[in-house]
C-alpha positions as CSV (number, residue, x, y, z in Angstrom):
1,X,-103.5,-19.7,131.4
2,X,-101.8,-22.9,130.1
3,X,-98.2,-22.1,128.5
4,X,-94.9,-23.4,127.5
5,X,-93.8,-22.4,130.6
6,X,-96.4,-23.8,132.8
7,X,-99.6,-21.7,133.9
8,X,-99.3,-18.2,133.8
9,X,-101.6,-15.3,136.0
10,X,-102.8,-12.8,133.3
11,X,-104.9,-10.3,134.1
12,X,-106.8,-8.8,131.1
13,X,-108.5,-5.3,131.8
14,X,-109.5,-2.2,129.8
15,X,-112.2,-2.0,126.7
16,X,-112.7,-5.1,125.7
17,X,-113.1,-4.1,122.3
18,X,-109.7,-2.1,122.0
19,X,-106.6,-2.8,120.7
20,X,-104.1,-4.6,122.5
21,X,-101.1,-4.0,124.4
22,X,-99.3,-7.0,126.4
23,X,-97.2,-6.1,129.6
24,X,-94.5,-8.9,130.7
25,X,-92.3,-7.0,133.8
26,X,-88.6,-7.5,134.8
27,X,-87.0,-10.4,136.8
28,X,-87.7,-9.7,140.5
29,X,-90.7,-7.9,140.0
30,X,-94.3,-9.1,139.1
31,X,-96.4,-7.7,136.6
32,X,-98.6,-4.9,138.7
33,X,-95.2,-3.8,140.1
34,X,-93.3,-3.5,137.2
35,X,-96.3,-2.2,135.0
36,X,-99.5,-1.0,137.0
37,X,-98.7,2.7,137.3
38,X,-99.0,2.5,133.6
39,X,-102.1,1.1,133.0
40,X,-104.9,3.6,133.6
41,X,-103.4,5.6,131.1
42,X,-103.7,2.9,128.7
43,X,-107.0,1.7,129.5
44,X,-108.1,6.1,129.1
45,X,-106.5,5.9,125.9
46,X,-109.0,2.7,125.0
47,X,-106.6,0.1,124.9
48,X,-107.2,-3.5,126.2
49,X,-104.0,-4.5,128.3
50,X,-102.9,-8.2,129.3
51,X,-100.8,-7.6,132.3
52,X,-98.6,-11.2,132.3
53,X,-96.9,-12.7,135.8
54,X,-94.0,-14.7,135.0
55,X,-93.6,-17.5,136.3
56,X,-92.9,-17.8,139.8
57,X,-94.5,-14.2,140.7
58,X,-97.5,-12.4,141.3
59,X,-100.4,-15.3,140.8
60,X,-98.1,-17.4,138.7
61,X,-96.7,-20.6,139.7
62,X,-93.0,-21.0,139.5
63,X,-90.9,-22.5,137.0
64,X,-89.9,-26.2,137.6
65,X,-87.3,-26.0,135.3
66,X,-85.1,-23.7,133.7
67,X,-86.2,-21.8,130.1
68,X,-85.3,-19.6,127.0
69,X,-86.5,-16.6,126.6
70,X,-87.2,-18.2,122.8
71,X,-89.5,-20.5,125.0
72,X,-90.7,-17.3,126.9
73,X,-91.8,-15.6,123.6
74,X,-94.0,-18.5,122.8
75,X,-95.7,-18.3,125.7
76,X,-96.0,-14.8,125.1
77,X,-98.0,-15.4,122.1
78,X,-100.0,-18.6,123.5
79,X,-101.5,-15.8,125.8
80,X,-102.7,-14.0,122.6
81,X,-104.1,-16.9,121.5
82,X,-105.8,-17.5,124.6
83,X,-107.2,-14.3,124.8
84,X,-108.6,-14.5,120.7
85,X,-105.9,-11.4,120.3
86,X,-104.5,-11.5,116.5
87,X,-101.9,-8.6,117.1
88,X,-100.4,-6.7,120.3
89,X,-97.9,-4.3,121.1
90,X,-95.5,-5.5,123.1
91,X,-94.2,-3.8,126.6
92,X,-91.2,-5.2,128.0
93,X,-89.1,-4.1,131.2
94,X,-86.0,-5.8,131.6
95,X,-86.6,-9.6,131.0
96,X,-90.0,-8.2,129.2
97,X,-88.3,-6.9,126.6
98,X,-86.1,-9.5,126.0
99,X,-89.5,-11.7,125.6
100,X,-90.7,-8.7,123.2
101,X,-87.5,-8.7,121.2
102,X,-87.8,-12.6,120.7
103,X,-91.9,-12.5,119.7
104,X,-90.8,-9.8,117.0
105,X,-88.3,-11.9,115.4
106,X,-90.2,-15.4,115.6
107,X,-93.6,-13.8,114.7
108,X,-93.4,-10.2,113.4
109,X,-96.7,-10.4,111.9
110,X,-98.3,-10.3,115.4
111,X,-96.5,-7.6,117.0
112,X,-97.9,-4.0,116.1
113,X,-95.2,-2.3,117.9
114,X,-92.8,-2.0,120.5
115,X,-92.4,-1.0,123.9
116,X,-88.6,-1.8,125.4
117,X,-87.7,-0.6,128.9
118,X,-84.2,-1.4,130.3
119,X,-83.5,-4.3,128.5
120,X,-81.1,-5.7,126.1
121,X,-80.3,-8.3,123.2
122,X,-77.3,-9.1,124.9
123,X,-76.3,-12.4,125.7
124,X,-74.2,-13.1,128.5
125,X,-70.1,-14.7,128.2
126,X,-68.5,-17.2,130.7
127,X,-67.5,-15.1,133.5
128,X,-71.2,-13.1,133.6
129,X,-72.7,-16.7,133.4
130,X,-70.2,-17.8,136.5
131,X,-71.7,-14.9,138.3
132,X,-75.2,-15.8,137.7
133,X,-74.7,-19.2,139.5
134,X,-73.1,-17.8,142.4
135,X,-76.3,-15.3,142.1
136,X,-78.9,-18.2,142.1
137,X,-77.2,-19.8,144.6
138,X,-77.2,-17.1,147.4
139,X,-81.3,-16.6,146.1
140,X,-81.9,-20.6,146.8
141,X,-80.1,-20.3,150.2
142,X,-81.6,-16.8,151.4
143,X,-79.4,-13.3,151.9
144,X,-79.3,-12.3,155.3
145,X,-81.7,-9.4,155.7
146,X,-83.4,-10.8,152.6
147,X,-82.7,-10.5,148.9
148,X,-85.4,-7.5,148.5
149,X,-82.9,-4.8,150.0
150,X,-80.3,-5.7,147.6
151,X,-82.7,-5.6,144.9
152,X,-84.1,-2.0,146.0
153,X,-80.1,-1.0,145.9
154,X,-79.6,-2.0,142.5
155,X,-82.5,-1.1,140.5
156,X,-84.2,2.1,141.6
157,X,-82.1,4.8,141.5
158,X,-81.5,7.6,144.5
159,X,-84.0,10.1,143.3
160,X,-86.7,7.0,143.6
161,X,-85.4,6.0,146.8
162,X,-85.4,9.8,148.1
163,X,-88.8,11.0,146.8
164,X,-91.2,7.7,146.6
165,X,-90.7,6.3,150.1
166,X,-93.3,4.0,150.1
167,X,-92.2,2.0,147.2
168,X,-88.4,1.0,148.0
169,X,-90.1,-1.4,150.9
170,X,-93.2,-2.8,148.6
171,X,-90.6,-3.9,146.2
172,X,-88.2,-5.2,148.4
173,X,-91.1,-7.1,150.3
174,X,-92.0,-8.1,146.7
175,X,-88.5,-9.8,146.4
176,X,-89.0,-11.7,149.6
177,X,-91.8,-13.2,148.9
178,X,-90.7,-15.1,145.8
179,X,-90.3,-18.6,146.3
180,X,-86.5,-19.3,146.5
181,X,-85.9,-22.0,143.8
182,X,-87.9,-20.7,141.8
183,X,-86.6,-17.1,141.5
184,X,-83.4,-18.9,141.1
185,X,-84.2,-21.0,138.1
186,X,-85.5,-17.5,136.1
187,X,-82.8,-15.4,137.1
188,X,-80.1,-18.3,135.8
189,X,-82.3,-18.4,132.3
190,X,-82.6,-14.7,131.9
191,X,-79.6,-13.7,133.3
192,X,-77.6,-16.5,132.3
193,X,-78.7,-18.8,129.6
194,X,-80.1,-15.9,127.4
195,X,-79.0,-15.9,123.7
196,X,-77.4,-13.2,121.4
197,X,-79.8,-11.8,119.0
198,X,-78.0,-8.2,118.4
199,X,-77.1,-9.0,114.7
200,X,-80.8,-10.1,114.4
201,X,-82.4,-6.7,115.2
202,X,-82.2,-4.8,111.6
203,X,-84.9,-7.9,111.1
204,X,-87.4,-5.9,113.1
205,X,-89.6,-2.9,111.8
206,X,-92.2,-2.4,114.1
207,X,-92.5,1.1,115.5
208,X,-90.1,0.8,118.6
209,X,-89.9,2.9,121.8
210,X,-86.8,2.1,123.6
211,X,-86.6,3.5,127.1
212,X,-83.5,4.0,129.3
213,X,-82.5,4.7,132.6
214,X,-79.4,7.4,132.9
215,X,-78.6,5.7,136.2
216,X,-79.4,2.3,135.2
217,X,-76.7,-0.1,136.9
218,X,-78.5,-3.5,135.7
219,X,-78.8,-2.7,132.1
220,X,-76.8,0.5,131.0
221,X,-77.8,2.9,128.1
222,X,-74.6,1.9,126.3
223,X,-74.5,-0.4,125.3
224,X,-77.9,-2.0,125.8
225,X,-80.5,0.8,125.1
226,X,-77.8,1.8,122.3
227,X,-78.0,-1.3,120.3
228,X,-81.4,-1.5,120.1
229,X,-81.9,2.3,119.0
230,X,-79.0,1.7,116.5
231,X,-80.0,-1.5,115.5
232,X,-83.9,-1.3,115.2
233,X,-85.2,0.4,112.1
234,X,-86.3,3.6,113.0
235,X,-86.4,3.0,116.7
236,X,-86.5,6.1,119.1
237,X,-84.3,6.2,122.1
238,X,-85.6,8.4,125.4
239,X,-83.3,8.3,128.5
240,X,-84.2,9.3,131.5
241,X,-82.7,11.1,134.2
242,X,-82.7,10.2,137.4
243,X,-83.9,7.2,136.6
244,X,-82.9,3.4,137.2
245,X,-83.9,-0.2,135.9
246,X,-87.5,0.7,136.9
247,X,-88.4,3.5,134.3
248,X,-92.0,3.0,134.1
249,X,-92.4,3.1,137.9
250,X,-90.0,5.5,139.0
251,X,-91.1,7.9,136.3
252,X,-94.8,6.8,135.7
253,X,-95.5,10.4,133.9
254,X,-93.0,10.7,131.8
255,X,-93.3,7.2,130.3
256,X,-96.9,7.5,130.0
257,X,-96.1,10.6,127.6
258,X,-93.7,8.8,125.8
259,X,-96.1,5.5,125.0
260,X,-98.9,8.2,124.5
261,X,-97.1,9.5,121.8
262,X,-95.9,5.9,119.9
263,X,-99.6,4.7,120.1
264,X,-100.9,7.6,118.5
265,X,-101.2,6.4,115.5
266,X,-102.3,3.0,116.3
267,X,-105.0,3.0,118.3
């Protein structure tokens, strides 16, 4: 699917006559690992579901340059247009709901509601963005024993790691297998480059969902989660425990009751 941000892999399941939900998955993680435990509870519930792979994961090509997640949000909505899809709600995890926060401001009229996992409106100050280059450069030079490990350390929380044994290695094998220049080019614009749109959030009414991970090292509650529940009219805040930066994977049941419950009313 052609986008501003190049081609993108979409995969587009569930009744093809419901309504809508799009899925775009955190940094480090393709859609199916971000998302898929998710979506057979969405397809029961008859919703259509466009499961997006960024670029440089999953079957998407990588990025050959660097991007705004403004530029991310358009490509978010060139897939609805591509797919004939009017109106969606929006899941985001991590640098999904970044995207989702910056579709809702540029064109509210298409989103029906909101799904925010992890994530923030955030942007980042001189010192973070220092980081992030020193980041990108150890991902376009390779981490001994491979980035994946590192990833596992810092996003799923010990619960995860002690209980779902198969996954910590999937992901990490995940993270391995994204190409190197790539990865680092997304992770220095949504890590990095990201703008500031916390004093633009009373602008959004959608019905939000914002989900948080007690244990969440990447993106904490406060103040991330917290702005957006404080900010977003109406917004409900659910944290987690035992949870991490990977809510809807490391606690598939509970989220699924949670988006049950928000999409309700709009299905």
């Amino acid at each position: 699917m052609s986008t501003t941000l190049g081609p993108l892999y979409v995969q587009d399941a569930g009744p093809a006559d419901g309504p809508v939900a799009l899925l775009w998955p955190s940094l480090y993680s393709d859609g199916d690992t971000s998302w898929g435990a998710q979506l057979a509870g969405l397809h029961a519930l008859g919703w259509r579901t466009l499961l997006v792979d960024p670029p440089g994961t999953g079957g998407s090509a990588p990025a050959s340059r660097r991007f705004t997640m403004e530029e991310c949000g358009e490509a978010a909505l060139q897939v609805l247009d591509d797919a004939s899809v009017e109106r969606a709600v929006f899941f985001g995890l991590s640098w999904g709901g970044i995207v989702a926060l910056r579709v809702a401001l540029i064109a509210p009229h298409r989103v029906t509601a909101l799904v925010l996992s992890n994530t923030t409106a955030r942007g980042v100050g001189f010192s973070e963005r220092l980081q992030v280059r020193m980041i990108a450069l150890l991902i376009r030079v390779g981490v001994p024993g491979g980035l994946g490990r590192l990833v596992v350390a810092g996003m799923l929380s010990k619960n995860t790691l002690r209980h779902d044994t198969g996954f910590a290695p999937r992901l990490a094998k995940t993270v391995n297998n994204l190409d190197k220049a790539g990865l680092a080019r997304a992770a220095r614009s949504v890590l990095g480059d990201r703008s500031d749109v916390v004093d633009d959030l009373h602008r959004i009414t959608a019905p939000t969902l914002v989900i948080a991970g007690a244990e969440d090292k990447a993106l904490p509650q406060a103040p991330h989660s917290d702005d957006l529940a404080h900010r977003i009219v109406d917004a409900r805040l659910v944290v987690l425990p035992r949870v991490a930066h990977l809510a809807p994977r490391e606690e598939p049941t509970e989220v699924a009751a949670q988006i049950k419950e928000i999409l309700a009313p709009l299905g």
